[in-house]
C-alpha positions in Angstrom: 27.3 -19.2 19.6 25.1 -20.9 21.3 21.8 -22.9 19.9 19.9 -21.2 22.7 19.9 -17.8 22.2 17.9 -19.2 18.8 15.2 -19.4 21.5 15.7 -16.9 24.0 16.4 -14.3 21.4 15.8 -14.5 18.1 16.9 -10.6 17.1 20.2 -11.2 19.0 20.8 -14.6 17.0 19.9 -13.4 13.7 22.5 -10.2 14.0 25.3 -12.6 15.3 24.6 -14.9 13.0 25.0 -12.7 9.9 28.0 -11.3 12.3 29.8 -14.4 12.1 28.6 -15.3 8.3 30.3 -11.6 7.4 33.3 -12.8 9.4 33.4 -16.3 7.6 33.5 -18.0 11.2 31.8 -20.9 10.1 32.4 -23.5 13.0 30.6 -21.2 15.5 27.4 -21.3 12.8 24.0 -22.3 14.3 23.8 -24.7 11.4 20.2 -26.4 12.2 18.4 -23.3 13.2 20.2 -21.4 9.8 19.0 -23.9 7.7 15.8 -23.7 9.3 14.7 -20.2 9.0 16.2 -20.0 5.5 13.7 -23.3 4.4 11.2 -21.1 6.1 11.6 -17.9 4.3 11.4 -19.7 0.9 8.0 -21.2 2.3 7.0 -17.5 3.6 7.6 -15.7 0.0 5.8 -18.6 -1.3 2.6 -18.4 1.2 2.7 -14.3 0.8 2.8 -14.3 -3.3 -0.5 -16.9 -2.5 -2.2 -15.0 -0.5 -1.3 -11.2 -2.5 -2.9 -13.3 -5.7 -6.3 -14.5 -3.8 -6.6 -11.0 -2.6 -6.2 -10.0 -6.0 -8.6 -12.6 -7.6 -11.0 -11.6 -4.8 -11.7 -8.3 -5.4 -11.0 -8.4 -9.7 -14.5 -10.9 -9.2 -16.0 -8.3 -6.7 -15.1 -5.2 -9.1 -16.2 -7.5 -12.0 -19.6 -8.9 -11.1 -20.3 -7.6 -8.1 -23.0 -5.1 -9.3 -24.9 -4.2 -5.9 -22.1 -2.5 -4.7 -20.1 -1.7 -7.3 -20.9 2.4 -7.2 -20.5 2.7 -3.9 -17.4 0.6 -3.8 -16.0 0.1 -7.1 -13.1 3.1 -6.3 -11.6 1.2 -3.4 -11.8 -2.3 -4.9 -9.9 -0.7 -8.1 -7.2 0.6 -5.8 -6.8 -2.4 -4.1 -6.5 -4.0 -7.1 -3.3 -1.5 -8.2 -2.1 -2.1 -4.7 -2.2 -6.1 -4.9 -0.5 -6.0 -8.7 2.4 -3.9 -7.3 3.1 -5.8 -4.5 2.6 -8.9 -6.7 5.1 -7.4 -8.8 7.6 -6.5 -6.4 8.1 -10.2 -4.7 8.5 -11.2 -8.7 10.9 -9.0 -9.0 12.9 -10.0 -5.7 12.2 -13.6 -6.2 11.8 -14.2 -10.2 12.1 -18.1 -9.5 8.8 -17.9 -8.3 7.2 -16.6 -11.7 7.2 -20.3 -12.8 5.5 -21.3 -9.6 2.1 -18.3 -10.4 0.2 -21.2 -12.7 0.3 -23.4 -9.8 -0.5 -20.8 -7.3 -3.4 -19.6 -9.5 -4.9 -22.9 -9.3 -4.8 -22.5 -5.9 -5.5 -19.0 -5.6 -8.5 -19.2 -7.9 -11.2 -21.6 -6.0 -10.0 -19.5 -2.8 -11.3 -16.8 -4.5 -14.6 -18.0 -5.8 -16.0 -19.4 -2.5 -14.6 -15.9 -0.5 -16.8 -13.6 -2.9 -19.7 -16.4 -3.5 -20.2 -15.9 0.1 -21.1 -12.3 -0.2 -23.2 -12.4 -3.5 -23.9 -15.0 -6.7 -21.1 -15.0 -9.0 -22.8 -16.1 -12.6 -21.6 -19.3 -13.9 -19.2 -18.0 -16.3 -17.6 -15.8 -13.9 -13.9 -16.1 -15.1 -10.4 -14.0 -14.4 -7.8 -15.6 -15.9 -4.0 -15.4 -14.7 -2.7 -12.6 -17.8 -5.9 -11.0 -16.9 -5.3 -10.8 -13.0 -1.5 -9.8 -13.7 -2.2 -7.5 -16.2 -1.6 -3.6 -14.7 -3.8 -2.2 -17.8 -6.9 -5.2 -17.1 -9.9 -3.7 -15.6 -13.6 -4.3 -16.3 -15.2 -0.7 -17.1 -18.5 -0.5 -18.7 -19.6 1.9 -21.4 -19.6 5.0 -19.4 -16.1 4.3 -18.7 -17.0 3.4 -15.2 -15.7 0.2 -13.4 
């Protein structure tokens, strides 16, 4: 198999690459490019866990202190919210290896976050979500009417 068809085709050279993985032809392998793209899925779960959890963070601040528009779009941010902690959940649950890596994306995540929504309204100075509370399925901020 040729190295090329890595950049002519990439479709065609993934299918005959798992075709000649299934058939344990390893000396016809695309070693470099294989190793490649596996290094880079790693990197892309990574990268799309990072990016679910800023989404996240962003609108748990928005639903939590964002009290302009919190009537009008409190509903939506909510669902987001449920969207972003299922597919959260899912990649964990394809890739739990990267549960130990959530701390250090939070820290990321987190400041991300902050400066996103600071840019729409002022966040008060104790403005805080905390990972358990971000991850938590049952964790919304609802006020005394039982309204978020």
């Amino acid at each position: 198999m040729s190295s090329t068809r890595y950049e002519t085709d990439y479709h065609q050279w993934i299918k005959e690459t798992v075709h000649q993985l299934k058939e344990r032809n390893f000396n016809v392998i695309d070693w470099d490019n294989l190793i490649e793209e596996l290094e880079s899925m790693g990197k892309s779960d990574k990268r799309a866990l990072l990016s679910l959890l800023t989404r996240l963070l962003e609108h748990l601040l928005k639903l939590s202190y964002w009290e302009g528009e919190k009537d009008r779009s409190g509903n939506y941010w909510a669902a987001e919210i449920v969207n972003f902690r299922a597919q959260i959940q899912s990649r964990l649950e394809d890739s739990p290896s990267l549960r130990a890596e959530l701390e250090a994306m939070y820290a990321k995540a987190y400041p991300v976050a902050i400066k996103s929504v600071s840019k729409l309204f002022s966040l008060p100075n104790d403005a805080h979500i905390s990972l358990e509370q971000a991850l938590d399925e049952d964790w919304f901020v609802i006020d005394e009417s039982g309204k978020y």
